[in-house]
N, CA, C and O atoms as a Tripos MOL2 file, in Angstrom:
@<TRIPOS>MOLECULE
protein
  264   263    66     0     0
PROTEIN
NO_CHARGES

@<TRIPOS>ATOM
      1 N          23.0660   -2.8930   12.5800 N.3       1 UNK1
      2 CA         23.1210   -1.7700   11.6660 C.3       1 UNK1
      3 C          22.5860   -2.1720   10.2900 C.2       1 UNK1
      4 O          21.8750   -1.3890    9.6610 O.2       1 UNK1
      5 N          22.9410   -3.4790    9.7700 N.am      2 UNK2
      6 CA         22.3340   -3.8850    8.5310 C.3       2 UNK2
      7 C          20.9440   -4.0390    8.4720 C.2       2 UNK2
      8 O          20.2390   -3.9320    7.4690 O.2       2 UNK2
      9 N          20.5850   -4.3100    9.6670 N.am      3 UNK3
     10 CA         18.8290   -4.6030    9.9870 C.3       3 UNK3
     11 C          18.3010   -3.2380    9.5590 C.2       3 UNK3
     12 O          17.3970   -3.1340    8.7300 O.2       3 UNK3
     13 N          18.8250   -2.3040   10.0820 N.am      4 UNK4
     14 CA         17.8490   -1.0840   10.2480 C.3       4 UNK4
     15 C          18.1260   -0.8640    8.7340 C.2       4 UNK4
     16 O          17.2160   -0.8520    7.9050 O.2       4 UNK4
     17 N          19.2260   -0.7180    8.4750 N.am      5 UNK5
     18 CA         19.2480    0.0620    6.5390 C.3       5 UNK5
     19 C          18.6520   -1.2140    5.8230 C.2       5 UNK5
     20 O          18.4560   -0.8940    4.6500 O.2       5 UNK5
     21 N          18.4090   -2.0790    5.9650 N.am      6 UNK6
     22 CA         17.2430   -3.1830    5.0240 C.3       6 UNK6
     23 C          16.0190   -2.6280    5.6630 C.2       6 UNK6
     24 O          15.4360   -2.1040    4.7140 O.2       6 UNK6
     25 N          15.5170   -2.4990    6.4010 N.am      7 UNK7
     26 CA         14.2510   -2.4160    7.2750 C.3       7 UNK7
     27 C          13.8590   -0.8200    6.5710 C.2       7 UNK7
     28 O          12.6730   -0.5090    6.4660 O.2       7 UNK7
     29 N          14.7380   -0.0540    6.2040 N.am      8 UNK8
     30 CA         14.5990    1.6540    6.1250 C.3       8 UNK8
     31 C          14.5850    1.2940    4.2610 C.2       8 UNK8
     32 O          13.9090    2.0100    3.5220 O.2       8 UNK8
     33 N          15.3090    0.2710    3.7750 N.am      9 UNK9
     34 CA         15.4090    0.4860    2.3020 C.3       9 UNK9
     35 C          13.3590   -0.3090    1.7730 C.2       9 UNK9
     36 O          12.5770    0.0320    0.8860 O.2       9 UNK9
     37 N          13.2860   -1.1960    2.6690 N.am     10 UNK10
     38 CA         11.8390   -1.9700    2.2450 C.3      10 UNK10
     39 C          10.7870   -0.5710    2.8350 C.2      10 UNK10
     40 O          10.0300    0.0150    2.0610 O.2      10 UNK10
     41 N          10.8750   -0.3190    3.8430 N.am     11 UNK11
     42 CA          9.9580    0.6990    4.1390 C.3      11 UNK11
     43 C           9.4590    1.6400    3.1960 C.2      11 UNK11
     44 O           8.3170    1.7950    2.7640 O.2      11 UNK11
     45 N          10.7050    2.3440    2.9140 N.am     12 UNK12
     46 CA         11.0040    3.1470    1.0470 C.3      12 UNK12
     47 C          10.2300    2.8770    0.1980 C.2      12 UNK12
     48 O           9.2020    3.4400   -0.1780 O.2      12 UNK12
     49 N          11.0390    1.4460   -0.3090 N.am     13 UNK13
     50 CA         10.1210    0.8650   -1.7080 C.3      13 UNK13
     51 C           9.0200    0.8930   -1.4580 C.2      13 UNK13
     52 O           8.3750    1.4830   -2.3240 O.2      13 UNK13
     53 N           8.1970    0.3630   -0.2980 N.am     14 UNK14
     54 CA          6.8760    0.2010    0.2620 C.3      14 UNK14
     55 C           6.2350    1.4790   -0.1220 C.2      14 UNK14
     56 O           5.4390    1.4300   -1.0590 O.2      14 UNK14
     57 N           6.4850    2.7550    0.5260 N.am     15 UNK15
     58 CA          5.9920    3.9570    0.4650 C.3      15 UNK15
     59 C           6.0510    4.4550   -1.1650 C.2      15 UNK15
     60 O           5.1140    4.8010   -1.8840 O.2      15 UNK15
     61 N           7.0860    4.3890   -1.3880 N.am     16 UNK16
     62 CA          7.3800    4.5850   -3.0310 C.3      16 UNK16
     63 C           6.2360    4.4010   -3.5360 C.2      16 UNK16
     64 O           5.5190    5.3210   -3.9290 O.2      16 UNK16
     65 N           5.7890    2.5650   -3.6060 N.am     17 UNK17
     66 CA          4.8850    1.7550   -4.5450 C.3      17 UNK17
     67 C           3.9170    2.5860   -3.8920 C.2      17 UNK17
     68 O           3.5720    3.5120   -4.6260 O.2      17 UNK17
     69 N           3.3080    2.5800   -2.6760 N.am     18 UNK18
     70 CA          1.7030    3.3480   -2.3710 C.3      18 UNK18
     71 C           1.7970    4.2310   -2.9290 C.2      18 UNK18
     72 O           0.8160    4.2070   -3.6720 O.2      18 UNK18
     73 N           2.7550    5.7590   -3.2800 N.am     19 UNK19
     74 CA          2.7420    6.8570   -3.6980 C.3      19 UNK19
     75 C           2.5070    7.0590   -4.9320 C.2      19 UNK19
     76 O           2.0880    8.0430   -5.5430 O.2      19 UNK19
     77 N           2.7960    6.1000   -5.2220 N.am     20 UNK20
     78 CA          2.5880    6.1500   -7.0090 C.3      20 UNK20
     79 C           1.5590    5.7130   -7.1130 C.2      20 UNK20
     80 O           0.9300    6.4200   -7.9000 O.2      20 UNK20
     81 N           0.8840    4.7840   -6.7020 N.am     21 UNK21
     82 CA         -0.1690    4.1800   -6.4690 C.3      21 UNK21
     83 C          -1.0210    5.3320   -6.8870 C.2      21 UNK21
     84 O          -1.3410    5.8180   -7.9720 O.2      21 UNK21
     85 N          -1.3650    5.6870   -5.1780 N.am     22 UNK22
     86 CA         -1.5380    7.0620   -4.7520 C.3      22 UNK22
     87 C          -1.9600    8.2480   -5.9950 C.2      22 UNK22
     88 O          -3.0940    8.6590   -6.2410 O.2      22 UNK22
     89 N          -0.8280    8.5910   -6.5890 N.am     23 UNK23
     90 CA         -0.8420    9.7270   -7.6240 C.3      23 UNK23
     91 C          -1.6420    8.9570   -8.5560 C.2      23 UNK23
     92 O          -2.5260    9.6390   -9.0750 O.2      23 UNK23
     93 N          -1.6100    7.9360   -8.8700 N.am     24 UNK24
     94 CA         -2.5380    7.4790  -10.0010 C.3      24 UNK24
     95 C          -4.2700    7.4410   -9.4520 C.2      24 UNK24
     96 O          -5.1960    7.8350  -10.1610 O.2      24 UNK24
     97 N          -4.3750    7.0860   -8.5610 N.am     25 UNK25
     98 CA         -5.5090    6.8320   -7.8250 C.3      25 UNK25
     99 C          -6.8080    7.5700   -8.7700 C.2      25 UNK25
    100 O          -7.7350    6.9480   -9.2880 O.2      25 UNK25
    101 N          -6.6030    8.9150   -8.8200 N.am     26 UNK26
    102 CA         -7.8290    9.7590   -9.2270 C.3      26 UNK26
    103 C          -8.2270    9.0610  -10.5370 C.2      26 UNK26
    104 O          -9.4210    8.9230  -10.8050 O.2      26 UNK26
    105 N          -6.9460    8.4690  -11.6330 N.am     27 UNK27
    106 CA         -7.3200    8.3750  -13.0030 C.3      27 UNK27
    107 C          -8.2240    7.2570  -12.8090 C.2      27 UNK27
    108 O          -9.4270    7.1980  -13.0660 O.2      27 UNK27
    109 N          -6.8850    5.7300  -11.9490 N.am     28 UNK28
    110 CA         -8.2680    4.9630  -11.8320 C.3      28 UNK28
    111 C          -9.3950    4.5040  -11.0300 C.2      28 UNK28
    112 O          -9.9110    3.4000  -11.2040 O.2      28 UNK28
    113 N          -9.8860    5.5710   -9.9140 N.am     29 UNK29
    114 CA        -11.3140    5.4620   -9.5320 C.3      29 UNK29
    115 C         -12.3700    6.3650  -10.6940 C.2      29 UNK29
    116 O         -13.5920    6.2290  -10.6200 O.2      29 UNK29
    117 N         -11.7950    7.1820  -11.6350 N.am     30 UNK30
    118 CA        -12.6820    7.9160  -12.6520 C.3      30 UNK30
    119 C         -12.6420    6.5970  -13.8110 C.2      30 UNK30
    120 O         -13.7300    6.1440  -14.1670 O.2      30 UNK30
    121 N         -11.7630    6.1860  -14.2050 N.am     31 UNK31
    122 CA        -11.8440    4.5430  -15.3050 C.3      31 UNK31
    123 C         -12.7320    4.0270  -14.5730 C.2      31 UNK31
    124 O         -13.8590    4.1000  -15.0640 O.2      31 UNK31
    125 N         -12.6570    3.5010  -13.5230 N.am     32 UNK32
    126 CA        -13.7710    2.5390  -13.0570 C.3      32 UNK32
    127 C         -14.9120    2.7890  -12.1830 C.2      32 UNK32
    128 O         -15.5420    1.8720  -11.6560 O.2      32 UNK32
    129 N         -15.2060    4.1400  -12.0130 N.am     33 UNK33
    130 CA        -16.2760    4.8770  -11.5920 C.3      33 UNK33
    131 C         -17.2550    4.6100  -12.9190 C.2      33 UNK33
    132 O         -18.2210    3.8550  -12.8040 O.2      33 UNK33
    133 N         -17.0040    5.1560  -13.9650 N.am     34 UNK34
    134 CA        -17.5560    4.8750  -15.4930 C.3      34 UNK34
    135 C         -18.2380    3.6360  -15.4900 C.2      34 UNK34
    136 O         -19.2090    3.3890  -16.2050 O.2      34 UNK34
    137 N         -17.7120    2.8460  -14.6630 N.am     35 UNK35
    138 CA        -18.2090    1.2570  -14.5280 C.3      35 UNK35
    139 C         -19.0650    0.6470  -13.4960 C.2      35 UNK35
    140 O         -19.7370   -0.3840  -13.5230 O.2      35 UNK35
    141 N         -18.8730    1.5560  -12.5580 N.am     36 UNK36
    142 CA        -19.4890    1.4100  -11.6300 C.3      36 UNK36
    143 C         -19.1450    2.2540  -10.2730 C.2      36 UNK36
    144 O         -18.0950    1.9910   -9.6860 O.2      36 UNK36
    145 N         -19.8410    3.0570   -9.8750 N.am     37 UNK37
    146 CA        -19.4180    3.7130   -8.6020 C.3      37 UNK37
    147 C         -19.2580    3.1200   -7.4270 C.2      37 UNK37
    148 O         -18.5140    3.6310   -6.5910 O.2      37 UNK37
    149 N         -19.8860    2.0250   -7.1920 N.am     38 UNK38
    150 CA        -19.8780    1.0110   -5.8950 C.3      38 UNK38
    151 C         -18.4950    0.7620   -6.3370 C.2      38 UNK38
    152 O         -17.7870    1.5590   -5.7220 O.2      38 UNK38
    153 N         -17.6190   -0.1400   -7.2930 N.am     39 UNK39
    154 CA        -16.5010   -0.5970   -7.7550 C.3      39 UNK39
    155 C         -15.6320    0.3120   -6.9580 C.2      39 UNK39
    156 O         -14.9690   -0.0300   -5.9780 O.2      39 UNK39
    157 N         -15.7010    1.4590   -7.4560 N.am     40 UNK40
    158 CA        -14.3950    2.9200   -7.4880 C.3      40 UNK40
    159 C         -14.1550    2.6310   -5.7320 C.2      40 UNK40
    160 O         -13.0810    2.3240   -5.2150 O.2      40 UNK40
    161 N         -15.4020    2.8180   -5.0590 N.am     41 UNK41
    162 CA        -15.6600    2.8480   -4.3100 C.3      41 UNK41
    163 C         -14.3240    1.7430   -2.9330 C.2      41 UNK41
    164 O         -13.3520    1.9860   -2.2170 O.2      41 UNK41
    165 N         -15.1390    0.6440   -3.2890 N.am     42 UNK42
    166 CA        -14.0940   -0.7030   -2.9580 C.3      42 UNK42
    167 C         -12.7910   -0.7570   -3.4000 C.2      42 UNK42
    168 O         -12.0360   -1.5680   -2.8640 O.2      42 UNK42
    169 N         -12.2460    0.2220   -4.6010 N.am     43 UNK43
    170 CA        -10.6420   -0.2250   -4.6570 C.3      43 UNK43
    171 C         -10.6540    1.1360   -3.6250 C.2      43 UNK43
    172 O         -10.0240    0.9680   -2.5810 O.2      43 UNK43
    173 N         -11.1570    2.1650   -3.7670 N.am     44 UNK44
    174 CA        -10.3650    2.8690   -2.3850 C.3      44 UNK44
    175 C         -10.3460    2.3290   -1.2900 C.2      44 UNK44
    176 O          -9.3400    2.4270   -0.5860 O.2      44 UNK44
    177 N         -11.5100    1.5920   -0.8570 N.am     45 UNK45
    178 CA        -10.8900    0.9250    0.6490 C.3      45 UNK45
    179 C          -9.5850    0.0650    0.6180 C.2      45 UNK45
    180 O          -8.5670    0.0360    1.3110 O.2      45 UNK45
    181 N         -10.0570   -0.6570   -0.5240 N.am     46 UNK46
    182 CA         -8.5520   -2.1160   -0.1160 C.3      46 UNK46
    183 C          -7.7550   -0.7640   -0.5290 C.2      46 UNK46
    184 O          -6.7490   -0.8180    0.1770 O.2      46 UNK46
    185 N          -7.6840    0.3600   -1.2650 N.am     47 UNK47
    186 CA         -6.0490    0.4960   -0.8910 C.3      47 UNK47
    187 C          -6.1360    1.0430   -0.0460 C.2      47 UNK47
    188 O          -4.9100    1.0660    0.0700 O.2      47 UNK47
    189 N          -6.4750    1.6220    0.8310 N.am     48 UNK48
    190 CA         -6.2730    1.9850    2.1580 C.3      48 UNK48
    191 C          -5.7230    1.3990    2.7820 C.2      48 UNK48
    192 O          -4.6780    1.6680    3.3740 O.2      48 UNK48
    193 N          -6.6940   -0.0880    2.7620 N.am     49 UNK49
    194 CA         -6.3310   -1.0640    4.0620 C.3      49 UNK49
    195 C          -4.9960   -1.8680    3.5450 C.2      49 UNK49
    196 O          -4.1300   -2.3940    4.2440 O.2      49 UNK49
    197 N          -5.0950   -1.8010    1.9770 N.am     50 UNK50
    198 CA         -3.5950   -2.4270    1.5190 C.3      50 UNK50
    199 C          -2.7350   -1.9200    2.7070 C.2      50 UNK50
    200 O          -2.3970   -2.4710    3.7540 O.2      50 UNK50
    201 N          -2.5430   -0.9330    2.2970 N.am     51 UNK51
    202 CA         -1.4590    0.1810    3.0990 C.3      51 UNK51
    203 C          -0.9760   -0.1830    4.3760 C.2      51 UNK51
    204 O           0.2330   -0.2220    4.6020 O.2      51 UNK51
    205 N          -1.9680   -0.4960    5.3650 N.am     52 UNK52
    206 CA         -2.0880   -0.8790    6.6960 C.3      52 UNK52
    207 C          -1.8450   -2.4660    6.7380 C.2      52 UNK52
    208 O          -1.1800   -3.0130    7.6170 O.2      52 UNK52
    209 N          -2.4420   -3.1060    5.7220 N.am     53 UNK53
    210 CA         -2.2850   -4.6200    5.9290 C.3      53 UNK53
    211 C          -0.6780   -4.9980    5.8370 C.2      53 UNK53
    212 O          -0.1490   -5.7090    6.6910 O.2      53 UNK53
    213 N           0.2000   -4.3290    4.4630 N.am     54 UNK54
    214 CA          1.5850   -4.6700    4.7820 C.3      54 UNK54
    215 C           2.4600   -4.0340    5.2770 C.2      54 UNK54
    216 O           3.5780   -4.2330    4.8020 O.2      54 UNK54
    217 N           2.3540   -3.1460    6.2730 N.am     55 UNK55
    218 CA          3.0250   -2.4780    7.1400 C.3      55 UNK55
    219 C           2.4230   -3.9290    8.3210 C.2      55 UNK55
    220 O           3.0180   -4.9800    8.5620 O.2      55 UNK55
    221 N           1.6880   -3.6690    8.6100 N.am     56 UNK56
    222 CA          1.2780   -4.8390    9.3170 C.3      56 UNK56
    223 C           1.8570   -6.4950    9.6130 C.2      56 UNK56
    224 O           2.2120   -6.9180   10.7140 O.2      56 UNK56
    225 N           1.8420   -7.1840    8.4680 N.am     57 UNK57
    226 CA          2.5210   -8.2740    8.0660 C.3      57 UNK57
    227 C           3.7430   -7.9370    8.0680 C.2      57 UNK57
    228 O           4.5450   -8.7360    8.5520 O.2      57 UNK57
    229 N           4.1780   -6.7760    7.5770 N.am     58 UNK58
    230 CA          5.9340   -6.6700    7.5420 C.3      58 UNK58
    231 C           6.3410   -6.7250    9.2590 C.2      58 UNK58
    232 O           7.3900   -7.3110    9.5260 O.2      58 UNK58
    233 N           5.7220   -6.2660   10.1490 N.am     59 UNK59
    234 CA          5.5550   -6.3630   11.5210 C.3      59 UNK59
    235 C           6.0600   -7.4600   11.8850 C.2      59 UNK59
    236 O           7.1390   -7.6580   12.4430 O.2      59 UNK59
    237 N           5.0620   -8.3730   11.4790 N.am     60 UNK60
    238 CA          4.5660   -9.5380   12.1840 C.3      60 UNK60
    239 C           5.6910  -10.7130   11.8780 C.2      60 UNK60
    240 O           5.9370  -11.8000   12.4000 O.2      60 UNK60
    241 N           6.2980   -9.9010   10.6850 N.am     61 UNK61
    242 CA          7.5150  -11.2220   10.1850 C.3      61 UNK61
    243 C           8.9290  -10.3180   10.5200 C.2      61 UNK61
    244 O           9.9170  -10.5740    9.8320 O.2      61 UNK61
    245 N           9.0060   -9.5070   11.3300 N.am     62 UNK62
    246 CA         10.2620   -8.7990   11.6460 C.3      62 UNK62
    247 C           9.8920   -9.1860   13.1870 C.2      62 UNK62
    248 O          10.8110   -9.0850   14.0000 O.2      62 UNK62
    249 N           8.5720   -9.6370   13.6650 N.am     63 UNK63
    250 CA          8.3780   -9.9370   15.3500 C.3      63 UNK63
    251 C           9.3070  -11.2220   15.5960 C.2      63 UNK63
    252 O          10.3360  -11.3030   16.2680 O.2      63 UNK63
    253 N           8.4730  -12.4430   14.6660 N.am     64 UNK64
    254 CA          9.2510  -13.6220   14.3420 C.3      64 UNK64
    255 C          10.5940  -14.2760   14.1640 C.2      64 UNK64
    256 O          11.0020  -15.3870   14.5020 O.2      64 UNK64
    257 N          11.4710  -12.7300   13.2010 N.am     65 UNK65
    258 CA         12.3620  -12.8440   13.3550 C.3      65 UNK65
    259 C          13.3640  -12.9560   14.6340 C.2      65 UNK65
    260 O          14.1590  -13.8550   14.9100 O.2      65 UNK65
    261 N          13.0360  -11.6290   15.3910 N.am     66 UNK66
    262 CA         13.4260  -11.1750   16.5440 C.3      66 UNK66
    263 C          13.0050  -12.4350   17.8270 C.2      66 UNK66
    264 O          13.2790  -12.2280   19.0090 O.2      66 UNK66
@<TRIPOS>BOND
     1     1     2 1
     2     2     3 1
     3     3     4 2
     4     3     5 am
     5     5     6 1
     6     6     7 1
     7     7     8 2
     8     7     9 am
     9     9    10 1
    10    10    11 1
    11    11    12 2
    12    11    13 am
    13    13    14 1
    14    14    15 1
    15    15    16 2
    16    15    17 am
    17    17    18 1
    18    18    19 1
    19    19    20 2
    20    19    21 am
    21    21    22 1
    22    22    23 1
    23    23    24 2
    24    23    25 am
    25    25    26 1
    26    26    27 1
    27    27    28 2
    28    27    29 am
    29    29    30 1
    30    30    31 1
    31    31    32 2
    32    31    33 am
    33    33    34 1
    34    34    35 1
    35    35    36 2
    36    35    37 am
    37    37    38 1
    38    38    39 1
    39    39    40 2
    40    39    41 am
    41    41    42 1
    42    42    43 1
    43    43    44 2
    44    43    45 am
    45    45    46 1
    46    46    47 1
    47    47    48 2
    48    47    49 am
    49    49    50 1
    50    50    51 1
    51    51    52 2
    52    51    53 am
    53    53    54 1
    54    54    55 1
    55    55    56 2
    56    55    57 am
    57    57    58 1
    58    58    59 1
    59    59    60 2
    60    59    61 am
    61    61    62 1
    62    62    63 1
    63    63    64 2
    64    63    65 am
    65    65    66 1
    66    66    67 1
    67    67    68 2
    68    67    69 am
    69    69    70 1
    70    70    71 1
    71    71    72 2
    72    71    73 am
    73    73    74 1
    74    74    75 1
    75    75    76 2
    76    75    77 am
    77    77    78 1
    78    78    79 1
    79    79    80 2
    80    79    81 am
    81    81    82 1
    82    82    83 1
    83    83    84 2
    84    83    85 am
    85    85    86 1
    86    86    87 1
    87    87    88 2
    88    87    89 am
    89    89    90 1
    90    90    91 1
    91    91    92 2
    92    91    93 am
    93    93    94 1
    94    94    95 1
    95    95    96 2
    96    95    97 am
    97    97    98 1
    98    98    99 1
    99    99   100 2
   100    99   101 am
   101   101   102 1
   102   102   103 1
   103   103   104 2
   104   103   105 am
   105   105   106 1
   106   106   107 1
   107   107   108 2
   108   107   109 am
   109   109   110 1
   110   110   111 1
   111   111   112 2
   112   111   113 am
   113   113   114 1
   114   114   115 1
   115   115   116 2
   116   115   117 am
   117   117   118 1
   118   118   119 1
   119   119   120 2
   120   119   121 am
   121   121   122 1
   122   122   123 1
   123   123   124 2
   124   123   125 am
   125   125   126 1
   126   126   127 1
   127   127   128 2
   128   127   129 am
   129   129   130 1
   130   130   131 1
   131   131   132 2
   132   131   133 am
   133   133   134 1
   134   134   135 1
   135   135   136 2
   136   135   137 am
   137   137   138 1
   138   138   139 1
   139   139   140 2
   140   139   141 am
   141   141   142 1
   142   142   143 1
   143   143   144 2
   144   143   145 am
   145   145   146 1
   146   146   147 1
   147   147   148 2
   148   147   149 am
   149   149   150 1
   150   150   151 1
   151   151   152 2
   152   151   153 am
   153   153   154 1
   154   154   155 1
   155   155   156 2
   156   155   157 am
   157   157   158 1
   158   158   159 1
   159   159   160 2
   160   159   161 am
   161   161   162 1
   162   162   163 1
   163   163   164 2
   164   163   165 am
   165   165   166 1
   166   166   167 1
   167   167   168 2
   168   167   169 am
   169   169   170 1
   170   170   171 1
   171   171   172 2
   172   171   173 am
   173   173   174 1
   174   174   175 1
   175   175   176 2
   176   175   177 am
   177   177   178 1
   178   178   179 1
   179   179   180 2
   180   179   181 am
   181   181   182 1
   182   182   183 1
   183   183   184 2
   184   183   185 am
   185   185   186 1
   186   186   187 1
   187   187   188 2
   188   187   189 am
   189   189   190 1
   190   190   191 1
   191   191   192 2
   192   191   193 am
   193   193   194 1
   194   194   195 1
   195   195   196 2
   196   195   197 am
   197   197   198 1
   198   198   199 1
   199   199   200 2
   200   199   201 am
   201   201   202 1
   202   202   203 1
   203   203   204 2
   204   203   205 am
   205   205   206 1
   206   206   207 1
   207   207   208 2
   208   207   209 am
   209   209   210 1
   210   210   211 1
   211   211   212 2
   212   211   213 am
   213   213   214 1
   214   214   215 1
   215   215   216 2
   216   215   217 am
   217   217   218 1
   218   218   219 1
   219   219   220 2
   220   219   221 am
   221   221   222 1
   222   222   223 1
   223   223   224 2
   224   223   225 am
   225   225   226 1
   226   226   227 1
   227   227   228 2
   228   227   229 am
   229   229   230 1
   230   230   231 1
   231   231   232 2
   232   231   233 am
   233   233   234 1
   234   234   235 1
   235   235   236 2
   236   235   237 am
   237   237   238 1
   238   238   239 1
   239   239   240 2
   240   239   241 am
   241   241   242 1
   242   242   243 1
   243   243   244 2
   244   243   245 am
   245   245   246 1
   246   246   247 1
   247   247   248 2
   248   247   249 am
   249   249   250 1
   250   250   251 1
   251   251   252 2
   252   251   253 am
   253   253   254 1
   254   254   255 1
   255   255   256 2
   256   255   257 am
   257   257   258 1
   258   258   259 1
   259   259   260 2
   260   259   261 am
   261   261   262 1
   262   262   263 1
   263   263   264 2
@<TRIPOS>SUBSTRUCTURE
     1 UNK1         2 RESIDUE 1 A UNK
     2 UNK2         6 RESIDUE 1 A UNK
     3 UNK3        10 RESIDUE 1 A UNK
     4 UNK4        14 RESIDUE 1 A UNK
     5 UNK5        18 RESIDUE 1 A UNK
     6 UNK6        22 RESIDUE 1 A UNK
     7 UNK7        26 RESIDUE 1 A UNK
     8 UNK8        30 RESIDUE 1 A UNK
     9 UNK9        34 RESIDUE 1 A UNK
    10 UNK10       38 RESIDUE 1 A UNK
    11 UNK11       42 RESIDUE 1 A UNK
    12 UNK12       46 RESIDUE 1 A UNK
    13 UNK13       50 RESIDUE 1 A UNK
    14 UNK14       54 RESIDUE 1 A UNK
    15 UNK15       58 RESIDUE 1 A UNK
    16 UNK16       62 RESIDUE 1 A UNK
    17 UNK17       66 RESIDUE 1 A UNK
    18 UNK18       70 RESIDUE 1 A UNK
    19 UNK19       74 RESIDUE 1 A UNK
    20 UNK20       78 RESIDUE 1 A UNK
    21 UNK21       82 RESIDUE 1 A UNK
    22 UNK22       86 RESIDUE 1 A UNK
    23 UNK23       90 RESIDUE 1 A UNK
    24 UNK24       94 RESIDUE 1 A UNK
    25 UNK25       98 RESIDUE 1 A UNK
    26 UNK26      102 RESIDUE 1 A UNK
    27 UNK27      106 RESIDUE 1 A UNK
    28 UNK28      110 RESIDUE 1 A UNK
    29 UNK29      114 RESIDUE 1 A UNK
    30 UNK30      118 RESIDUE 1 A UNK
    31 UNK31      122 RESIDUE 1 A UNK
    32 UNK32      126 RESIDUE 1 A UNK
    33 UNK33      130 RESIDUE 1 A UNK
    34 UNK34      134 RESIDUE 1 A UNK
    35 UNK35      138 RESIDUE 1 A UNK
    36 UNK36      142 RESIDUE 1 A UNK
    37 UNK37      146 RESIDUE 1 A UNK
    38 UNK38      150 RESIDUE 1 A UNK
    39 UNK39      154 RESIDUE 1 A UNK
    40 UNK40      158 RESIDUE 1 A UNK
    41 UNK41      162 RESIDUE 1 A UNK
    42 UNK42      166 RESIDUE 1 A UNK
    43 UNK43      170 RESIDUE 1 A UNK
    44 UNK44      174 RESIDUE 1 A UNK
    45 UNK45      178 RESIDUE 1 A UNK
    46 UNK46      182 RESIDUE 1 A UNK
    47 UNK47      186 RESIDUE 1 A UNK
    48 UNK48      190 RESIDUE 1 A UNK
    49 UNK49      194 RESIDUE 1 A UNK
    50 UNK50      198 RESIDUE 1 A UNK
    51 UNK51      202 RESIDUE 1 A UNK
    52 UNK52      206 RESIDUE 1 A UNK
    53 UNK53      210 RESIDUE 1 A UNK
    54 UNK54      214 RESIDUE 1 A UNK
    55 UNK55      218 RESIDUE 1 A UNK
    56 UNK56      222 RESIDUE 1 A UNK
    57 UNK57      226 RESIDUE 1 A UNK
    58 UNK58      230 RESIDUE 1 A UNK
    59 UNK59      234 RESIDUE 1 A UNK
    60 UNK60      238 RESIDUE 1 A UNK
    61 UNK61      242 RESIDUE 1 A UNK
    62 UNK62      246 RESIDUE 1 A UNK
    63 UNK63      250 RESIDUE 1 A UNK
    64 UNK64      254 RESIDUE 1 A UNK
    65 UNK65      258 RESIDUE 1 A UNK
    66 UNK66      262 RESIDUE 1 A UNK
């Protein structure tokens, strides 16, 4: 039972941090569009793949555990 409400409280924070992320996103791909559009470009992928990479790793170290 403690597993799942730690596992449900990190999931949270996780989603939290992308969301905010997220809501900010537009200001800074337009800051660094100004700088370069290829740039803007590349932080939208990594955060994408952010997203996927530590859902991922969080996986892989809750497999380990188990």
């Amino acid at each position: 039972m403690t597993e799942n409400r730690k596992s449900a409280i990190a999931a949270a924070i996780i989603i939290i941090g992308f969301g905010i992320v997220a809501f900010l996103m537009p200001r800074i791909m337009l800051a660094v569009g100004d700088y370069s559009t290829a740039a803007a470009g590349v932080i939208a992928v990594c955060f994408v793949a952010a997203f996927f990479l530590v859902f991922w790793l969080r996986a892989r170290v809750q497999k380990k555990r188990d």
